[in-house]
C-alpha positions in Angstrom: 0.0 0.0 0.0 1.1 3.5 -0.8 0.0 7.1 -0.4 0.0 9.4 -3.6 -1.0 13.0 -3.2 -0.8 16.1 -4.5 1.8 18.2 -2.6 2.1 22.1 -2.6 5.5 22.0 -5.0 5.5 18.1 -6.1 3.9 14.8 -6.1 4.7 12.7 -3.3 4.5 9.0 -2.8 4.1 8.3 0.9 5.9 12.3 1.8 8.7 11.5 -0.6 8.5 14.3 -3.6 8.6 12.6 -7.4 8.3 13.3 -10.8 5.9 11.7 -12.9 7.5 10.5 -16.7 4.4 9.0 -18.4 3.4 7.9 -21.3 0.2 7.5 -23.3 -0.8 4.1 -24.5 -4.1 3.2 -25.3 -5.0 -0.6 -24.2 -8.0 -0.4 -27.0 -5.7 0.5 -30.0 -2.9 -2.2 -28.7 -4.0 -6.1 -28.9 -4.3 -7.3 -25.2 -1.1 -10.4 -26.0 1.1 -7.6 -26.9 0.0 -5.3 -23.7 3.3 -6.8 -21.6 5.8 -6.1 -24.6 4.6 -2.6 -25.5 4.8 -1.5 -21.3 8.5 -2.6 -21.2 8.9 -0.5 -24.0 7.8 2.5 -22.0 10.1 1.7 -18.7 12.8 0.9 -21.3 12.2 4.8 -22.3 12.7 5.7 -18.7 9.1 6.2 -17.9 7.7 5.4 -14.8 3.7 5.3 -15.5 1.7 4.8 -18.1 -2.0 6.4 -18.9 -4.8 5.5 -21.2 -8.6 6.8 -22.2 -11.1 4.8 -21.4 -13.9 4.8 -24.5 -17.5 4.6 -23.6 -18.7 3.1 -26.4 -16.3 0.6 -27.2 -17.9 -0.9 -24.4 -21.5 -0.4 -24.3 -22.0 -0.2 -28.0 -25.8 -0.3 -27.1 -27.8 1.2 -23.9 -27.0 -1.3 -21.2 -25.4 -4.3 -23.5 -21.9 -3.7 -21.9 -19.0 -5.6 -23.3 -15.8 -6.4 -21.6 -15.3 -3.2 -19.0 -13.0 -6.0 -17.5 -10.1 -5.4 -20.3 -9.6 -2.0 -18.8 -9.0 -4.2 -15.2 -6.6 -6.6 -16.8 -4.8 -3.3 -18.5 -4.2 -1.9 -15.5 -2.9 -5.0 -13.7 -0.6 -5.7 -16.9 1.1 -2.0 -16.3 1.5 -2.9 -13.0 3.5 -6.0 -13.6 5.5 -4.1 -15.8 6.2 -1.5 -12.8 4.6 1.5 -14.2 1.7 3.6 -12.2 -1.4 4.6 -14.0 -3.0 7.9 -14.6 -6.9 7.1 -15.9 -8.6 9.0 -17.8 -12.0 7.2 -17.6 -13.9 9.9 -19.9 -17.2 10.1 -19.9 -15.3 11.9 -23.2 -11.8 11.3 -24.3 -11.6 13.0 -27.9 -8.7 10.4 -28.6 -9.1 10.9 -32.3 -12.1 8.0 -31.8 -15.3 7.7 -32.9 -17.9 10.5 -31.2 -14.9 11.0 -28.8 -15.4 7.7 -27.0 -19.8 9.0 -26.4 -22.3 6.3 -27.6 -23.8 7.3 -30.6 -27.3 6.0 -29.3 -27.3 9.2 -26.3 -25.3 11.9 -28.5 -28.1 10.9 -30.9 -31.1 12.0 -29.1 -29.5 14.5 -26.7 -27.5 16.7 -29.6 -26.1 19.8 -27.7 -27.1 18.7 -24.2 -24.5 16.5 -23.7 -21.4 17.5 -21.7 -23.2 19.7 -19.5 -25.8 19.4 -16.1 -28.2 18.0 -18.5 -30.1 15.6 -16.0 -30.5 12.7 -18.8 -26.9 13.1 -19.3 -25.6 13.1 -16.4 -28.1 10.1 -15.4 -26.6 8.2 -18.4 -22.8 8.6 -17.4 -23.8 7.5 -13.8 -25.0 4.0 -14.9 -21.8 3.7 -16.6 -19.5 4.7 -14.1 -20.8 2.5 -12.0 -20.0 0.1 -14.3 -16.5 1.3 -15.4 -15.4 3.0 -12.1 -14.7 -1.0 -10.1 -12.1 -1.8 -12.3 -10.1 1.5 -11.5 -11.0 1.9 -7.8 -9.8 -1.8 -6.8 -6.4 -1.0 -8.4 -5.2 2.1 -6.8 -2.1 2.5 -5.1 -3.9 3.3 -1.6 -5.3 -0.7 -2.2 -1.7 -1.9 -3.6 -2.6 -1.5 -7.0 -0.9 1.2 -10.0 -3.6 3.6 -10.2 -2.3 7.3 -8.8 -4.4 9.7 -10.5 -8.0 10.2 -12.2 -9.1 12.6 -14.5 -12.3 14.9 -14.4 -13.6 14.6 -18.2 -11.2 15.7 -20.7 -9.8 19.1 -21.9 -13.7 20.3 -21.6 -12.2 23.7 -21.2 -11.8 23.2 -25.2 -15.8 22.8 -25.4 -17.7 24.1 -22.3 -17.7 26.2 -19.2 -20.6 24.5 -17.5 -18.9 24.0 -13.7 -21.4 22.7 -12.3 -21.5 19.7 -14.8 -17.6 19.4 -13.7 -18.3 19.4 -9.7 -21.1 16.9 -10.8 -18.4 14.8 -12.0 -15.7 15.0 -9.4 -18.4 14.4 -6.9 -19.2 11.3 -8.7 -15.9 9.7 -9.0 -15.4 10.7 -5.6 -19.0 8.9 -4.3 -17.7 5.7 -6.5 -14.8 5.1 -4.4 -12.0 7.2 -5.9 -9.5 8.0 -3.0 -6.3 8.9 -5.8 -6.4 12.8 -6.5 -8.3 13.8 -9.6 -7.0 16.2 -12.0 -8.1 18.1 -14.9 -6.4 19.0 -18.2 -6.7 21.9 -20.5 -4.9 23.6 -23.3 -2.9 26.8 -22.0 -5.6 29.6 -22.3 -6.8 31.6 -20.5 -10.8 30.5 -21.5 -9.8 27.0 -21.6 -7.9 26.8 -18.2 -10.9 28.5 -16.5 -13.9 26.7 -18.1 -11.9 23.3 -17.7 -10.5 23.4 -13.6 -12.4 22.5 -11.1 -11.3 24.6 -7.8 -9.5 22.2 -5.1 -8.7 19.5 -8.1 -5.5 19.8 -9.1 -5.2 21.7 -13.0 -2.5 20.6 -15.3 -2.1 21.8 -19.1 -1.6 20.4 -22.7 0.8 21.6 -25.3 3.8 20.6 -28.2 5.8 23.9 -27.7 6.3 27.0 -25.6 6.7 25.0 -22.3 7.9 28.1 -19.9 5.0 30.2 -21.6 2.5 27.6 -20.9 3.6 26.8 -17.2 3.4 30.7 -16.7 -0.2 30.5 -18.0 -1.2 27.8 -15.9 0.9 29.3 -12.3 -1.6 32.5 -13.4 -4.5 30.0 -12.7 -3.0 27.4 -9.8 -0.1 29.3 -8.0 0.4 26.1 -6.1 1.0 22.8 -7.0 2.6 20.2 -9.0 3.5 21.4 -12.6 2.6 19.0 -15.0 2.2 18.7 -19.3 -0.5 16.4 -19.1 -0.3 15.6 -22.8 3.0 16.8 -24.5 2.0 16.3 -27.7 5.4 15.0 -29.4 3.4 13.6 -32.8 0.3 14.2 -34.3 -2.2 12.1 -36.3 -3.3 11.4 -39.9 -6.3 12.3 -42.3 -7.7 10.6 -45.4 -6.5 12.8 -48.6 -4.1 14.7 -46.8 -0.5 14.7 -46.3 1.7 12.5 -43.7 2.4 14.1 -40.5 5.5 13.7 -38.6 7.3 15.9 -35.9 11.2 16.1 -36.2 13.2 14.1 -33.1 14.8 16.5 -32.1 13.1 19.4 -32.0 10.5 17.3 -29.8 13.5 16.1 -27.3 14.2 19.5 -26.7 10.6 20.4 -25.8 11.0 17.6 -23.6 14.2 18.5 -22.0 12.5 22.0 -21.5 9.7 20.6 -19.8 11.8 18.5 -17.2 13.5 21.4 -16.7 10.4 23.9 -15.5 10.5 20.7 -12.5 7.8 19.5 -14.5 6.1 16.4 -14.8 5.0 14.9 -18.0 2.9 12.1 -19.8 3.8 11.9 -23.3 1.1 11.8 -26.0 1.0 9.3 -27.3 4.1 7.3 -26.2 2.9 3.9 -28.3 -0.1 5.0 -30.4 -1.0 1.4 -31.8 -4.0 1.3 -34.1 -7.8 2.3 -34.5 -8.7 -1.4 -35.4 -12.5 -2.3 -36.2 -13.3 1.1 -37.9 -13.5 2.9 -34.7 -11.2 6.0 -35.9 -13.1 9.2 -35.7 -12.9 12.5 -37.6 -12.4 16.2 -36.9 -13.6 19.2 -38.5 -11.5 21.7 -40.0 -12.5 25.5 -40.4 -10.3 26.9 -37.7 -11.5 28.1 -34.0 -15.5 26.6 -34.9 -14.3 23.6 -36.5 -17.0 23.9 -38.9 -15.5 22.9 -42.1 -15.4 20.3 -43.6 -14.9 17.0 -42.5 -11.3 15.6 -41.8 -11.9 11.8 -41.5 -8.9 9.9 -38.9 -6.7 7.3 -40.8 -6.8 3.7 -39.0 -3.0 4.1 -38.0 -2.5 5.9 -34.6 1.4 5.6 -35.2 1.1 9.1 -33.9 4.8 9.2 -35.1 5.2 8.4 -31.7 8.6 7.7 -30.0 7.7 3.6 -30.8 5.6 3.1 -33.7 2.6 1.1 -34.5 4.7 -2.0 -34.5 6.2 -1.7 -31.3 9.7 -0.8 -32.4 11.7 2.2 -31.1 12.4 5.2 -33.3 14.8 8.1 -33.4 12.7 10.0 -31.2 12.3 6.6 -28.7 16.1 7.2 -28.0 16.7 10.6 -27.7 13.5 10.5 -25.8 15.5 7.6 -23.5 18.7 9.5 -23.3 16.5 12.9 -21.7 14.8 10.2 -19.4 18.1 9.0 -18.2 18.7 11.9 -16.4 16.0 12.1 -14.4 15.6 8.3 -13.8 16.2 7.2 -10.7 18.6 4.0 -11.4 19.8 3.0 -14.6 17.0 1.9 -17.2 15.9 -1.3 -18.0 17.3 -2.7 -21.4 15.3 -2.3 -24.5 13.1 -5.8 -24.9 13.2 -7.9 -28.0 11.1 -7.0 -30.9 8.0 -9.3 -31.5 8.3 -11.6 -34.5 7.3 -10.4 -37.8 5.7 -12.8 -40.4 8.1 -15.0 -41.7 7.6 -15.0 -45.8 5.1 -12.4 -47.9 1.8 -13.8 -49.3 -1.0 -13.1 -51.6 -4.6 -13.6 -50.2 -5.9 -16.5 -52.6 -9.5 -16.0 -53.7 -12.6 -18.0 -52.3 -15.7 -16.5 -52.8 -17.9 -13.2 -53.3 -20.9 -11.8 -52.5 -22.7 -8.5 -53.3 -22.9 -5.4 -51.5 -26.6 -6.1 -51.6 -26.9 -9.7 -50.2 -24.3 -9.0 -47.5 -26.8 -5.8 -46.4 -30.1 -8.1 -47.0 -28.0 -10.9 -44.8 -26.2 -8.9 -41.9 -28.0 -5.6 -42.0 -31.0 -4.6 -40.0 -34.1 -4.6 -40.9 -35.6 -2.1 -43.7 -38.4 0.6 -43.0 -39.9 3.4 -44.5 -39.8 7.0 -43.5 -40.8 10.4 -44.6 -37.8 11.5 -44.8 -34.4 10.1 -44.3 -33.4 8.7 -41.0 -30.0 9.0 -39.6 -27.7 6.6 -38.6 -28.7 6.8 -35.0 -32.3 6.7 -35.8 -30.9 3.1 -37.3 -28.7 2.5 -34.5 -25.5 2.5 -36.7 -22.7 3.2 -35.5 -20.2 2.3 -37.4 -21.3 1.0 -40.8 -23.7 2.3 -44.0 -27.1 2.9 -44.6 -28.9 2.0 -47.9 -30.9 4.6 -48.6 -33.7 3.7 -51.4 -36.3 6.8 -52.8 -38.3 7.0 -55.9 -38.6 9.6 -58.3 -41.7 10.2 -59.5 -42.2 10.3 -63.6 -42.8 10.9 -65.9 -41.1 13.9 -65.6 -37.8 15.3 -67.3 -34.1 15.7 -65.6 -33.2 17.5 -62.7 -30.3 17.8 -60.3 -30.6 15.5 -57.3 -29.2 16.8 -54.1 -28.5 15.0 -51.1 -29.0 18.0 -48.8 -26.6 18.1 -45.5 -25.2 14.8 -46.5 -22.8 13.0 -43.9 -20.9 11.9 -44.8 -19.9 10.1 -48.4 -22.6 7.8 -50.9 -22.5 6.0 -53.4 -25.6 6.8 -55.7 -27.1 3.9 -58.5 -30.2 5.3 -60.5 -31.5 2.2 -62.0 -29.1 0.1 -60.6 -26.8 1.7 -62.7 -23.8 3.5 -60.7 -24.1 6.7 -61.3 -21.6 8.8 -59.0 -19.9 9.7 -55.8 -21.5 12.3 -53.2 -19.7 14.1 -50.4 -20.6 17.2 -48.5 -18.8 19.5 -50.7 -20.0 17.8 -53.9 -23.5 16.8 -52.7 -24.9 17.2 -56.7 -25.2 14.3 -58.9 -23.2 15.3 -62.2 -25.8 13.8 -64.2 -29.3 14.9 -63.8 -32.3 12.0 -63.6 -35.2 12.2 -65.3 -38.4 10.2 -63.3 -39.5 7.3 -63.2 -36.2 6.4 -61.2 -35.8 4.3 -58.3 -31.9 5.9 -56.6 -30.2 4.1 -53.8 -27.5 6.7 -51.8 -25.7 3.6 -50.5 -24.1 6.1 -47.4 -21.0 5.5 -45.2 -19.8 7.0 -41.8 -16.1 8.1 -42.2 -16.1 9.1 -38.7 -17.8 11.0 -35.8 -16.6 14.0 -35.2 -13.9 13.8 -31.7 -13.8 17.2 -31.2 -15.1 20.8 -31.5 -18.7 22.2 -31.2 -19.9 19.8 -33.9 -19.0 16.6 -31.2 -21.6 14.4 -31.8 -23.4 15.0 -34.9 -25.6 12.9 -36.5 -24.6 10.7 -39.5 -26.6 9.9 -42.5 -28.2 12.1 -45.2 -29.3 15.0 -42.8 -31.2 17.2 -45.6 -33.4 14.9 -47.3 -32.9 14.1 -50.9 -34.0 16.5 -53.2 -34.9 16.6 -57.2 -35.0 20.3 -58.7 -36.4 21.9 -55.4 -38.2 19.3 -54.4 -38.3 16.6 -51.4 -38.5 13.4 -52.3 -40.8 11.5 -49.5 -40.8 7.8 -48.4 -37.1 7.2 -48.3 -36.8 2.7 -47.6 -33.7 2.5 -45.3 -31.7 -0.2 -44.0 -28.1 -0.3 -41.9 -25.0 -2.3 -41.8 -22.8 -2.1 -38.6 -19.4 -3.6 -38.8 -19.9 -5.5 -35.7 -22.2 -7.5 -37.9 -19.3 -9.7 -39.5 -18.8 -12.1 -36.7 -17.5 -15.6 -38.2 -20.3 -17.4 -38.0 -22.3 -14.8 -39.9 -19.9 -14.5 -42.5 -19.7 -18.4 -42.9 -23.4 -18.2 -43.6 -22.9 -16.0 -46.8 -20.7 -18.8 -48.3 -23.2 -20.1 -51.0 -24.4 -16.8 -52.3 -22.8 -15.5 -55.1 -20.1 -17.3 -54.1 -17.4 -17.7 -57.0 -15.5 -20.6 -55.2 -12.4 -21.4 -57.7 -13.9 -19.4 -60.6 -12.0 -16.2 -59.3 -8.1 -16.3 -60.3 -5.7 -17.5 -57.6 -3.5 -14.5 -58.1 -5.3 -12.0 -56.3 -9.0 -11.9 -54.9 -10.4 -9.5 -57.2 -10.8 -11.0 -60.9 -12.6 -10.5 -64.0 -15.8 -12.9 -63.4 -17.8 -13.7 -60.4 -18.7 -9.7 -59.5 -15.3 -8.6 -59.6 -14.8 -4.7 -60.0 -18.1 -4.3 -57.5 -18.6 -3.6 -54.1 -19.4 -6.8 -51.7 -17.6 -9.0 -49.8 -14.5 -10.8 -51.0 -13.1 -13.9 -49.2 -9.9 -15.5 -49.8 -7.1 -17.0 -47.6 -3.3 -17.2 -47.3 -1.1 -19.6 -45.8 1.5 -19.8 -43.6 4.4 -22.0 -42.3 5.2 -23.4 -39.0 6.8 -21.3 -37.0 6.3 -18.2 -40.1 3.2 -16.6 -38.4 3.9 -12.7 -36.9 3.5 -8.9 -37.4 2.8 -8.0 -40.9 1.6 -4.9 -43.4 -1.4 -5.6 -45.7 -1.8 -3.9 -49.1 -4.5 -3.7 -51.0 -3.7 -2.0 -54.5 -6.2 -1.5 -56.9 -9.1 -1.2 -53.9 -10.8 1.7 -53.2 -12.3 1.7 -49.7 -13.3 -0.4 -47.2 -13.0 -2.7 -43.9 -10.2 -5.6 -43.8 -10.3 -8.5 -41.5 -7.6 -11.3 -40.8 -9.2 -13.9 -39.0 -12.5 -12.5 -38.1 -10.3 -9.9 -36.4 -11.1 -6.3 -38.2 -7.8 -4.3 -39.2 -10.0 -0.9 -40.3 -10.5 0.6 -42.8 -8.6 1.5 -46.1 -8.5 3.8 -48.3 -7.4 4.7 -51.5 -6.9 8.3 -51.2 -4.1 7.8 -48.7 -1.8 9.0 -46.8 -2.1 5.0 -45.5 -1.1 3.0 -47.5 -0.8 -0.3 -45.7 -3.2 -1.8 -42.5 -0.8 -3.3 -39.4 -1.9 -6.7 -38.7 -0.6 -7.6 -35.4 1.1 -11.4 -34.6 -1.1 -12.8 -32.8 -4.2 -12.3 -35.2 -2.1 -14.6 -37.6 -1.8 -18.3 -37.1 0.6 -21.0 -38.8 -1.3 -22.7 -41.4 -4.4 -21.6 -43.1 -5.5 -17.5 -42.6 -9.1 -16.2 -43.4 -8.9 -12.6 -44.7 -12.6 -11.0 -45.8 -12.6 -7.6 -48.0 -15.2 -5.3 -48.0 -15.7 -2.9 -50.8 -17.7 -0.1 -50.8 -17.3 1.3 -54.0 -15.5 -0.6 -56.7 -12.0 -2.6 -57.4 -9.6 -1.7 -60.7 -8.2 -5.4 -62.5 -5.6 -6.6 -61.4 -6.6 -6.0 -57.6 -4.6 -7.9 -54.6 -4.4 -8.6 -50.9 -0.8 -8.9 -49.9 0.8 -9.2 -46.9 4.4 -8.9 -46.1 
């Protein structure tokens, strides 16, 4: 047992002052056999704690349907093994470049702009799920012999909100569930954000990449007492679909670092390891400046982060100049570097099985169909992460118009006819080609993302608008979803004899010229591996456009095109000696010559 608190000057463990060296690494974008290898990497950094998000609906995808809240126990007991404390940062929002910011779709859905504040349904809601969540953190902390020494009140909500009464709900909350660790806050280094985000008595730390002195004096304006602390020293920064790779030079962040120590700060690194947004759970941000109310900016599936160890566990340049600053505040020489996991032992090409169409994997796994005046959303579907099918007639006879999908969110596919007839996003939200009625259109629509942070934090998904033809609505839209989660193995098995191609698709890739090939559906093929060959690997997939991957009934993400990822990290223990299952699933269309390779 141990005492943590927050002293006047410094942390102290049990009256003796120390220096927190911390690192973010997020148990949910990090597959749980590889938990022990990635935490050595951070003491072999020098750290000595680790912290992690905890995301809401990850784990109670539906209201009360909760889904192994006992990973985040096992997390915490694995970093305590590997000798590091724990900060938690158990939400109810954690931004985190994740879907909705880590909320449940099916409450930001009905509540819109309510949430985050003394809203009583909200609050009501994050209750029932603390009490949940909050047993797995409060058995573990360091007052009961476990790592747990700190506990964050909500995240950065100085960033979105200045409701303090929603705050002191919050703290009093956590502190009603058993918490005994100090809580803390964090906010950027503003003056607006600093004061909307602290709670008075709870200890206030700040977030930045640069300027450290100026943001410590920002933050001693607010708190003259206490512990300094960069509670996320953003040394990286993360990826969008269509834009550029982004990467911060080593050693431009070591000296930020070094700058920080030297204020007699603490710091938690973000992210240390930022592993992977696997099963299509990577969110999106808005662009547009202070409001955020441009256009969308949907998160890659990597969370590399270009983070001092990369997705696949291995140290980088920054990893040892990071470890040589560590050294000198380390107390005792720091533990050796551990040995990199295996990495598959031979490339292969995915060999094709079968295929089935977009449309008979949505009539087999997707929900069921209904009929609406207008178009629903996604959360009037209960889609989270997925498509919806949106079917609407226009009436004839009658000559061409423009069709319009009006607010759409956030990309479709549109087939007039069943013919394809273009690609709709919010900025182009205008079929090129006008259609004359009688027309039956489909807007096959796909979430790239809920928005993780900003004012627009958990906006609907879907065709917002309503479809219109010239100026006109078009009524009784048919509707029908697709979540992801839907692909469980047995499902999947039960699509083998339709439109299955078998053999008929060539072995050299799983996209042919017969059997559906160049459409969207589901592609199934598998790759072997030798005894002894199976490990971490990169999948490619040229001549795809967009879509979800799984090895193994395990989902990688999703890929796209448009870059700047090119390849999905499939981690070791997803692959097995012998046979391996990978399943495709196009949403738009696949060029000849397609494969699935990994290497």
């Amino acid at each position: 047992m141990a005492e943590f608190r927050v002293g006047e000057d410094d942390f102290e463990v049990d009256g003796r002052p120390v220096r927190l060296l911390s690192g973010a690494l997020h148990y949910f974008r990090v597959h749980e056999e590889q938990w022990p290898h990635r935490l050595r990497m951070l003491r072999a950094m020098g750290l000595n704690c680790v912290e992690t998000y905890v995301p809401w609906n990850l784990h109670e995808p539906r209201p009360g349907e909760v889904d192994d809240v006992a990973a985040v126990g096992r997390f915490l007991d694995a970093a305590h093994e590997a000798g590091l404390w724990v900060i938690a940062r158990p939400g109810p929002y954690i931004c985190a470049e994740w879907e909705n910011g880590g909320l449940p779709h099916w409450l930001t859905g009905p509540l819109g702009s309510r949430i985050r504040s003394r809203d009583a349904e909200f609050l009501a809601a994050v209750e029932r799920w603390f009490r949940v969540l909050l047993p797995q953190i409060v058995e573990r902390q360091v007052d009961r012999g476990g790592p747990v020494i700190m506990v964050q009140v909500e995240n950065e909500y100085g960033s979105y909100g200045s409701d303090q009464l929603y705050l002191r709900a919050l703290a009093d909350l956590l502190l009603e569930l058993g918490v005994t660790v100090p809580l803390f806050t964090s906010d950027g280094p503003e003056d607006h954000m600093l004061s909307g985000g602290s709670v008075p008595g709870i200890l206030a730390t700040a977030n930045f990449g640069s300027r450290a002195r100026e943001s410590f004096e920002t933050l001693r304006r607010h708190r003259p007492k206490g512990p300094l602390m960069c509670a996320e020293f953003w040394c990286g920064w993360f990826d969008h679909w269509g834009a550029g790779h982004t990467t911060r030079d080593a050693r431009d962040a070591a000296r930020t670092l070094e700058e920080i120590l030297a204020c007699g700060a603490s710091v938690n690194l973000y992210m240390a390891h930022g592993g992977t947004s696997f099963g299509g759970w990577a969110g999106a941000n808005r662009g547009g400046g202070a409001l955020h109310s441009g256009a969308l900016e949907a998160d890659v599936t990597s969370y590399d982060y270009d983070a001092p160890i990369d997705e696949f566990g291995r140290p980088t340049e920054k990893f040892w100049l990071f470890r040589e600053v560590f050294a000198r505040y380390a107390v005792g020489p720091l533990p050796d570097v551990p040995v990199q996991p295996a990495a598959l032992g031979a490339p292969v090409t995915v060999e094709a099985t079968a295929y089935t169409p977009l449309a008979e994997v949505l009539e087999a796994l997707g929900g069921p169909e209904s009929e609406h005046a207008v178009p629903p959303s996604f959360e009037d579907l209960d889609v989270d992460r997925g498509l919806v099918r949106y079917a609407v007639t226009v009436p004839g006879p009658r000559k061409a118009y423009e069709l319009r999908a009006r607010e759409l969110r956030d990309l479709a596919v549109v087939y007039v006819d069943g013919e394809r007839a273009g690609v709709l996003t919010e900025e182009s939200p205008v079929l090129a080609t006008p259609v004359s009625g009688h027309a039956r259109v489909e807007l096959w629509v796909e979430s790239l993302g809920r928005v993780n942070y900003g004012p627009r934090l958990g906006e609907v998904k879907g065709i917002v608008g309503g479809v219109l033809h010239e100026r006109q609505f078009l009524h009784g839209v048919r509707a029908r979803g697709l979540r992801l989660d839907a692909f469980t193995r047995d499902a999947v098995a039960g699509l083998a004899g339709s439109g299955s191609t078998g053999s008929g698709l060539p072995g050299s890739g799983l996209a042919g010229s017969v059997g559906g090939a160049g459409l969207p559906g589901l592609y199934r093929g598998a790759f072997e591996v030798a005894v002894g060959g199976a490990g971490d690997a990169s999948l490619e997939l040229p001549g795809w456009t967009r879509g979800f991957v799984w090895v193994n009934g395990f989902c990688l993400g999703r890929y796209w095109g448009v870059g700047p990822q090119e390849t999905l990290y499939v981690p070791g223990p997803v692959v097995r000696d012998g046979v391996n299952e990978v399943w495709v699933l196009e949403l738009d269309g696949v060029t000849e010559g397609a494969r699935v390779r990994l290497g």
